[in-house]
N, C-alpha and C positions, 0 to 999 in steps of 0.2 A: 444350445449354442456352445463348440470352443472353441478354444484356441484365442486368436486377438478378438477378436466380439465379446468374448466373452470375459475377459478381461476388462475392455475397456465399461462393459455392462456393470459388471463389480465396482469398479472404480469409480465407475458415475456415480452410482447409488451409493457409495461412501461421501462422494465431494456434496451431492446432493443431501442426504442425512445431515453433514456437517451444516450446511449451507440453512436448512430446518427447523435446525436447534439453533440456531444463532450464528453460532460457531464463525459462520459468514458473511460477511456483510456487503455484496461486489451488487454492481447492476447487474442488468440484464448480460451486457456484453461481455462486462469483467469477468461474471461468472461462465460465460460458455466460455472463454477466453482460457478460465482456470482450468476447466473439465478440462480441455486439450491436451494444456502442458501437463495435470497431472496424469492425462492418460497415455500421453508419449513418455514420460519420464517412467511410469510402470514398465514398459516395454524397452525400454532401452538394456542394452547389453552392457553390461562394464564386466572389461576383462583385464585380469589382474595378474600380470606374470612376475615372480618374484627369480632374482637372477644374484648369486653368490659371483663375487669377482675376485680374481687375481690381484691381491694390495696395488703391486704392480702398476695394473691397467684401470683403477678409480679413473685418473685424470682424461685417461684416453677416453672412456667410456662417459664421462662429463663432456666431451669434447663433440663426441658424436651423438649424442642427445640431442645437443642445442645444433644441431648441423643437419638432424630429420626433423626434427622434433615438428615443425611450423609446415612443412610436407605430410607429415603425418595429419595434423589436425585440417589438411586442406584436401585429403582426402575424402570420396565422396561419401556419404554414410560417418564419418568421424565426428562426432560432436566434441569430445575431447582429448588430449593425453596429459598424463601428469606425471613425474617422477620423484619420489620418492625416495629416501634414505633411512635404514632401519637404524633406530636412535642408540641402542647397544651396539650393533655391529655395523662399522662403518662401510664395509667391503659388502654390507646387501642391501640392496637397491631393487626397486619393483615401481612398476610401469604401471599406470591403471589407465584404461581408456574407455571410452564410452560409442558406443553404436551403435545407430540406428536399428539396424536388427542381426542376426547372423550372417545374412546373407553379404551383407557390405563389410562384418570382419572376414568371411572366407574371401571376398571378391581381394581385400587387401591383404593378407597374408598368400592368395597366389600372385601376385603381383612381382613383378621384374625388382622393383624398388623395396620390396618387402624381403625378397630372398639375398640381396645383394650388402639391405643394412644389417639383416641378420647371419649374414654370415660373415661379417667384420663384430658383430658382436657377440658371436660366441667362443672367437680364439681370445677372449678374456676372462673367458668365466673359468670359476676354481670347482664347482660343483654345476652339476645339472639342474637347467633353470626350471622352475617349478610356473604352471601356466592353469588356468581357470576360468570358465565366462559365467556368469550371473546375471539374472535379470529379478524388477522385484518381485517379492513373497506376497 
C-alpha cells in the first residue's frame, strides 16, 4: 500500500496501539471518530510562507490580512490561516495555512483572488518571501 492508505494504515495502528495500552479510553464511536480526525490531520498540508516587509507597509499589510484573511479561510479545501509576527523583527511576518491536500492549495493559489491579493502584497516586501508546504512526519 502507498501513498494516503498507507498513511492513514500507519496512523490507525498507532491511534489503535495507543487506544491498547490504555493510552485511550473513547467508545466505540469516539474512537473511530478519533482515527478520522487523526488521520485527516496527518494528511493535511500547512504551508508556511515567511514575508520580510518594508517598515513602511507593516500597517498596510495588517490591513489587507484582515480584508482576505475570512475569504481565504472560506476557501474550498482551507481549514485554516493564521498570521504571525516574528518576535525579534517586527517587519517579518509569515502566513501558516492549512489544506486539505495539495490539490486545493494549487486550485487556490491559481485562483483570480489569489493572483490579485498577492500582487498587492508583494509591492511591500523588502526581501523575497520565503514559502514551504508540510505535511506530517
Amino acid at each position: 500500500m502507498t501513498g494516503t492508505g498507507a498513511a492513514r494504515q500507519t496512523l490507525g495502528a498507532s491511534v489503535v496501539g495507543e487506544f491498547c495500552r490504555g493510552a485511550l479510553s473513547l467508545s466505540a464511536t469516539e474512537d473511530n471518530e478519533h482515527i478520522l480526525r487523526k488521520t485527516r490531520e496527518a494528511l493535511v498540508i500547512t504551508r508556511i510562507v515567511r514575508m520580510t516587509f518594508d517598515p513602511a507597509h507593516i500597517a498596510d499589510f495588517e490591513a489587507l490580512f484582515q480584508e482576505v484573511s475570512e475569504h481565504i479561510r472560506a476557501t474550498d479545501g482551507c481549514h485554516s490561516v493564521l498570521l504571525l509576527r516574528d518576535v525579534r523583527y517586527p517587519n517579518v511576518m509569515s502566513t501558516i495555512s492549512q489544506w486539505e491536500d495539495l490539490d486545493a492549495l494549487a486550485a487556490y493559489r491559481r485562483s483570480a483572488f489569489f493572483e490579485k491579493t498577492w500582487s498587492r502584497t508583494r509591492q511591500m516586501f523588502a526581501a523575497p518571501p520565503e514559502a514551504a508546504s508540510y505535511k506530517s512526519a
